[in-house]
Residue frames relative to the residue before (quaternion, step in Angstrom):
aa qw qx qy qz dx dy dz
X 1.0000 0.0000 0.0000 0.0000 0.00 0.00 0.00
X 0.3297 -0.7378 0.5129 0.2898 3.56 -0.74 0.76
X 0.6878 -0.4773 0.4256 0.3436 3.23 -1.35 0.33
X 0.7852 0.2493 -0.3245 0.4647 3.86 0.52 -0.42
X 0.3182 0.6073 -0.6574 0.3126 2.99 0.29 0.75
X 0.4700 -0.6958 0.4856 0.2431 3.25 -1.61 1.27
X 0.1011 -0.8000 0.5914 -0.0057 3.56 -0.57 0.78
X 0.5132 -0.5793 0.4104 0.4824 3.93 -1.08 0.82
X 0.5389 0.5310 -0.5119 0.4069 4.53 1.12 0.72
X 0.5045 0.6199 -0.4199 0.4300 3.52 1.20 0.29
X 0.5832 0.6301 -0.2532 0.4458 3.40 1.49 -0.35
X 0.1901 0.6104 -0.7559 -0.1409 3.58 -1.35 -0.24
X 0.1768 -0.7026 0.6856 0.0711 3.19 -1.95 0.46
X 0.7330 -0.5272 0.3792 0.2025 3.57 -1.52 0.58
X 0.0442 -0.8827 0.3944 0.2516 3.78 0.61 0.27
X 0.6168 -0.5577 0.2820 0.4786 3.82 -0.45 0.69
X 0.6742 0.4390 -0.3850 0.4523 3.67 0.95 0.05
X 0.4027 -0.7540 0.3231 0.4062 3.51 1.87 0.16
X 0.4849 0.3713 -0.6690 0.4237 3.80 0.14 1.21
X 0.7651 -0.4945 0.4033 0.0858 2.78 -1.94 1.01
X 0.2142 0.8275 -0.5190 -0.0061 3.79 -0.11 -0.04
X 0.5217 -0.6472 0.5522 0.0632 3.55 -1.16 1.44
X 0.1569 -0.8494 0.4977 0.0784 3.55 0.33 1.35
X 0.3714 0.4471 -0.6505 0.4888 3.68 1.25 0.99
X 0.5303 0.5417 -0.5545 0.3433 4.22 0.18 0.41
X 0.8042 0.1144 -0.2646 0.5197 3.86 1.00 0.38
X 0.1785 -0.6472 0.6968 -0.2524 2.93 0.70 2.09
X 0.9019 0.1711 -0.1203 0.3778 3.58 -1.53 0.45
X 0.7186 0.5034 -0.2095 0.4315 3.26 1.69 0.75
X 0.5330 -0.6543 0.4512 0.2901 3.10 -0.38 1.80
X 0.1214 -0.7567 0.6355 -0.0940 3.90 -0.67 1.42
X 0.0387 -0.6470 0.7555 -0.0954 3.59 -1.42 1.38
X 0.1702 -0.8258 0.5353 -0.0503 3.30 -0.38 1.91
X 0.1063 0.8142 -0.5701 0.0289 4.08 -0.45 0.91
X 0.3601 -0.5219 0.7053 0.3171 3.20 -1.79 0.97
X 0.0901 -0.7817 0.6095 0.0968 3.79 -1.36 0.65
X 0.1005 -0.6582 0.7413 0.0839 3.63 -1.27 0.28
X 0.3764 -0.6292 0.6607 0.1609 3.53 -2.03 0.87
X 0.8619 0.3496 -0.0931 0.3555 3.33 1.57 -0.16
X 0.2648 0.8105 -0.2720 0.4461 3.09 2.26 1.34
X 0.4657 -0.5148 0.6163 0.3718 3.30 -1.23 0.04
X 0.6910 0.2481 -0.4541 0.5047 3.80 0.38 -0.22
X 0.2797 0.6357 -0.7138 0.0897 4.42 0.14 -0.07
X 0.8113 0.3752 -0.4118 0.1773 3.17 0.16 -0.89
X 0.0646 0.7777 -0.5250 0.3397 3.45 1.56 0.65
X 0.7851 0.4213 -0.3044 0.3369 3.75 0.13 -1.46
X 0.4506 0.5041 -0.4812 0.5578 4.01 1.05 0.33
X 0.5583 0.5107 -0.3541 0.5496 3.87 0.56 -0.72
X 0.8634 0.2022 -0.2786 0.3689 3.36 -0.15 -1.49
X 0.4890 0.5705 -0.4659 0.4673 3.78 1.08 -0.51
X 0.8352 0.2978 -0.3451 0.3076 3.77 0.42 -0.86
X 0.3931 0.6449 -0.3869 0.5290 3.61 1.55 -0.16
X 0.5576 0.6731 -0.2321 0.4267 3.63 0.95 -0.92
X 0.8169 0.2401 0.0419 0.5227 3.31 0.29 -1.70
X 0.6287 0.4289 -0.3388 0.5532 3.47 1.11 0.80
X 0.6923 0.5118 -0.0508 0.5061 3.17 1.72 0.02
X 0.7343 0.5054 -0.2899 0.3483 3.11 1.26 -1.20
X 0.7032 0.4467 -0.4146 0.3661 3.57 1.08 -0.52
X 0.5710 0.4724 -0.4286 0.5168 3.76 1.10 0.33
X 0.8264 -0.4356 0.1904 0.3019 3.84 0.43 0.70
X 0.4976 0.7311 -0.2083 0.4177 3.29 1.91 0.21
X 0.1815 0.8064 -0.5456 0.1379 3.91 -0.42 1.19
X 0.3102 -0.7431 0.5884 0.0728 3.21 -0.45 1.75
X 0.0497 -0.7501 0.6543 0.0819 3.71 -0.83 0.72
X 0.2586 -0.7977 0.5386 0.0821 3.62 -1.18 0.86
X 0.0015 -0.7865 0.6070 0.1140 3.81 -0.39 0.60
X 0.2776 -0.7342 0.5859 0.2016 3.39 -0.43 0.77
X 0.0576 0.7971 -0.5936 0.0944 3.46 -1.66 0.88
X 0.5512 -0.6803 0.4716 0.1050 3.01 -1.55 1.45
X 0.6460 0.4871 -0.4298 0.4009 3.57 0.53 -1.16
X 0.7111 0.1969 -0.5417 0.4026 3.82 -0.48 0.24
X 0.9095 0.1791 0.0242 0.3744 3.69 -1.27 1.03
X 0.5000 -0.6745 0.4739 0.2654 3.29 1.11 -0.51
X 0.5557 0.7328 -0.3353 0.2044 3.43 1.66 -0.45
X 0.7442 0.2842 -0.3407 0.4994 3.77 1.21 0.80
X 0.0463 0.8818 -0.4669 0.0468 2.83 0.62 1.12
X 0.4208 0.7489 -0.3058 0.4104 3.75 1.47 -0.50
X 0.4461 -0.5857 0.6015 0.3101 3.55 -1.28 1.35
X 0.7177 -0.3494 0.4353 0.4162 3.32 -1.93 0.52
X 0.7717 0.3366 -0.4397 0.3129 3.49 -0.30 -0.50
X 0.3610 0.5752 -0.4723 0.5618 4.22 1.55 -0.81
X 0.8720 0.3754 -0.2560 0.1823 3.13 -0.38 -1.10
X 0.5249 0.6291 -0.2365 0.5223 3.23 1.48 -0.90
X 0.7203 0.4257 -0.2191 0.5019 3.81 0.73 -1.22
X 0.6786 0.5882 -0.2567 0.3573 3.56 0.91 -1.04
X 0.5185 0.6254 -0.2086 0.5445 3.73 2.24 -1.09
X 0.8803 0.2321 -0.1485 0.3863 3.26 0.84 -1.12
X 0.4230 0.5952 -0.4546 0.5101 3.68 1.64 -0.41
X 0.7456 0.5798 -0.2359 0.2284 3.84 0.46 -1.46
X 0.8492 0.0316 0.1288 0.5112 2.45 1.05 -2.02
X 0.5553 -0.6576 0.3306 0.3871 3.58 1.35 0.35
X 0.1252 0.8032 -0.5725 0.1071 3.55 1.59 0.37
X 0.1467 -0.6011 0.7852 -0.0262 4.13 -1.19 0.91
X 0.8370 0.2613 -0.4174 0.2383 3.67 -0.46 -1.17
X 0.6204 -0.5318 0.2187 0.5334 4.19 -0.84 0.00
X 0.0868 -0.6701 0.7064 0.2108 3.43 -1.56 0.18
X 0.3839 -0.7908 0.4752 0.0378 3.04 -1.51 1.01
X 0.6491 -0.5111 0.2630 0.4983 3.81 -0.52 0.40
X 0.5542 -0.5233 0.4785 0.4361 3.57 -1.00 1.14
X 0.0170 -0.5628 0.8253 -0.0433 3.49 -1.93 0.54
X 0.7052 -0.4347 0.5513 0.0991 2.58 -2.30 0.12
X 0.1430 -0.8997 0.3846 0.1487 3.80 -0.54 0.51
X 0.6898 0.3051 -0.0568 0.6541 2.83 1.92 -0.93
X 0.5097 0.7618 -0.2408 0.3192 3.65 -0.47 -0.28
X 0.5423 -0.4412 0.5810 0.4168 3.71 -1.21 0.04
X 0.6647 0.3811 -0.3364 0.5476 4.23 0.61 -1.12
X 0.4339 0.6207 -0.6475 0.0851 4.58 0.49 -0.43
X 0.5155 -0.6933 0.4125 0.2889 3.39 -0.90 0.55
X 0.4284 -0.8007 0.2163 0.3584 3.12 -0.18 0.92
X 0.4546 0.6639 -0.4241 0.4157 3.67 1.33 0.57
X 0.3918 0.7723 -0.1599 0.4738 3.33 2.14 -0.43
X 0.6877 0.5608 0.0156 0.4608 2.75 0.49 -2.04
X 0.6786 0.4076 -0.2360 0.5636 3.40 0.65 -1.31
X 0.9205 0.1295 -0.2589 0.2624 3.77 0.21 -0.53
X 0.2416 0.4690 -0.7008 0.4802 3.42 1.54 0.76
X 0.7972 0.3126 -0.4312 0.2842 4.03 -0.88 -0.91
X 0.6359 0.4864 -0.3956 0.4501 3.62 1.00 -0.07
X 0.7803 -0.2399 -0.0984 0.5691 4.10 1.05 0.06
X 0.4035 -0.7922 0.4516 0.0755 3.18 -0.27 2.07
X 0.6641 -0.5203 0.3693 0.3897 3.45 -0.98 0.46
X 0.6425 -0.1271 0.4026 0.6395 3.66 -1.68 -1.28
X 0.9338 -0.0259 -0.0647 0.3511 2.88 -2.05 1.03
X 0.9666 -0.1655 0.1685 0.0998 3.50 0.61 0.54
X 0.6138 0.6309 -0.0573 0.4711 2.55 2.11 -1.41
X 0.3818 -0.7522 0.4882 0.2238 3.47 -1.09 0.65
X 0.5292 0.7773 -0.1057 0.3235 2.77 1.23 -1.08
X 0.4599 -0.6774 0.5447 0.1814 4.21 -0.23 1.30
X 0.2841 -0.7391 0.6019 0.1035 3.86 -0.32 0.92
X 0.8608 0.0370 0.2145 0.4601 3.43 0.84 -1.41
X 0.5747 -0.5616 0.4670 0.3692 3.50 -1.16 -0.30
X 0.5389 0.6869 -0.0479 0.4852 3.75 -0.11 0.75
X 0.5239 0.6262 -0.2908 0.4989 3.07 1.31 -1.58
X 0.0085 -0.8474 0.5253 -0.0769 3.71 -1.07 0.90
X 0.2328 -0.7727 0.5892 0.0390 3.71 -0.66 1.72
X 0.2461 -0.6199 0.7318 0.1400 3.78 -1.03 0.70
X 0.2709 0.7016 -0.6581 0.0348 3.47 -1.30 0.20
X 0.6896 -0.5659 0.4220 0.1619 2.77 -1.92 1.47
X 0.8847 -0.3255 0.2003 0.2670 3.11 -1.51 0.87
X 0.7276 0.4139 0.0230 0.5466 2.94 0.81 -2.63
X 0.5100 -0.5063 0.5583 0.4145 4.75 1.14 0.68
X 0.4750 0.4588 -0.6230 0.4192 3.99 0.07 0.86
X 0.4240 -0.5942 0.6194 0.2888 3.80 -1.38 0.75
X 0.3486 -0.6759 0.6471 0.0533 3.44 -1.26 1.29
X 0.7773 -0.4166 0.2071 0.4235 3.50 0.27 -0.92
X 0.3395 -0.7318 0.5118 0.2955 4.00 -0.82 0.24
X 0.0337 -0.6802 0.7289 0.0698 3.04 -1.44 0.67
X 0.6482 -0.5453 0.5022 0.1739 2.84 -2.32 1.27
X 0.7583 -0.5230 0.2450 0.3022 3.55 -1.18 0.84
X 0.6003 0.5688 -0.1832 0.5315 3.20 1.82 -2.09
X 0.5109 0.6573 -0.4161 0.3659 4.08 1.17 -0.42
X 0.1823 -0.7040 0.6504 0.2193 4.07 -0.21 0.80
X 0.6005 -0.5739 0.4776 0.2862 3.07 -1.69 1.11
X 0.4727 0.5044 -0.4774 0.5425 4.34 0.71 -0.57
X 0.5949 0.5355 -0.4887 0.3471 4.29 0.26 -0.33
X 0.5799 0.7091 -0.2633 0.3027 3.18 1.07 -1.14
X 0.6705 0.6345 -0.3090 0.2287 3.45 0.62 -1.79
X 0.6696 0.4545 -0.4322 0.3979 3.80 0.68 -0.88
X 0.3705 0.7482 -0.3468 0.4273 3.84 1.77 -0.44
X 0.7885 0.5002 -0.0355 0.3561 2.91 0.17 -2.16
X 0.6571 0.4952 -0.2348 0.5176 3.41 1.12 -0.94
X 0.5831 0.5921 -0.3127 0.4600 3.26 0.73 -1.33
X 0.7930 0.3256 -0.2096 0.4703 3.82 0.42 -1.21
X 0.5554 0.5382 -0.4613 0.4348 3.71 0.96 -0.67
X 0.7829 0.2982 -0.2965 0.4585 3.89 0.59 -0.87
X 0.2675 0.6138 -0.5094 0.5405 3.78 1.01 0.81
């Protein structure tokens, strides 16, 4: 693989406490990318992903969480609501990062990079939902997407598979 290739370490993103962070800092880390809401039918996902997390993290695993508004309105909460609500609820540990956009003229452009790196059903770039979930290889290459209605325990034969990669 050459070096310029764009990879999800070309990126940095805003953490929910609002410092920047240079997603070349989990180079050599098995990555589980989620759009999140505090106010979905899938929240209770974040017990899944917190426990998929902590069965994972000391073998090379870091679940990042971007929280979002555009489906429903269902994060509407300032970083800090949102930050307490993750961890009062559901014991959330791994980072979450300043709400963003997924779809849209405003998609962040870490977004952007992995709808066109593993498009939805039939094609689509486009974020159906809150939830929506990107796996990616060690070396910041997209592994695969998953649909919102996917529980995070589906993942693991995934996760393994890339952790011993």
């Amino acid at each position: 693989m050459a070096d310029t290739q764009l990879t999800i370490h070309n990126f940095s993103a805003e953490k929910l406490a609002g410092n920047a962070v240079n997603l070349a800092t989990f180079k050599d880390k098995v990555l589980l990318i989620v759009n999140t809401a505090s106010k979905c039918g899938f929240t209770p996902q974040y017990k899944g992903l917190e426990a998929v997390y902590q069965q994972f993290k000391d073998q090379g695993l870091e679940i990042l969480g971007f929280p979002c508004n555009q489906f429903g309105g269902q994060e509407a909460g300032t970083a800090d609501e949102i930050g307490t609500f993750c961890e009062k609820n559901y014991g959330v540990n791994f980072p979450l990062f300043a709400k963003i956009e997924v779809n849209g003229a405003a998609t962040h452009p870490l977004f952007a990079y992995l709808k066109k790196e593993a498009p939805g059903l039939l094609g689509s770039t486009a974020i159906k939902w809150n939830f929506t979930k990107f796996l990616v290889r060690k070396n910041g290459t997209v592994y695969k997407r998953y649909a919102p209605a996917t529980a995070p325990a589906e993942l693991v034969g995934d996760i393994e598979k890339l952790l011993a990669e």
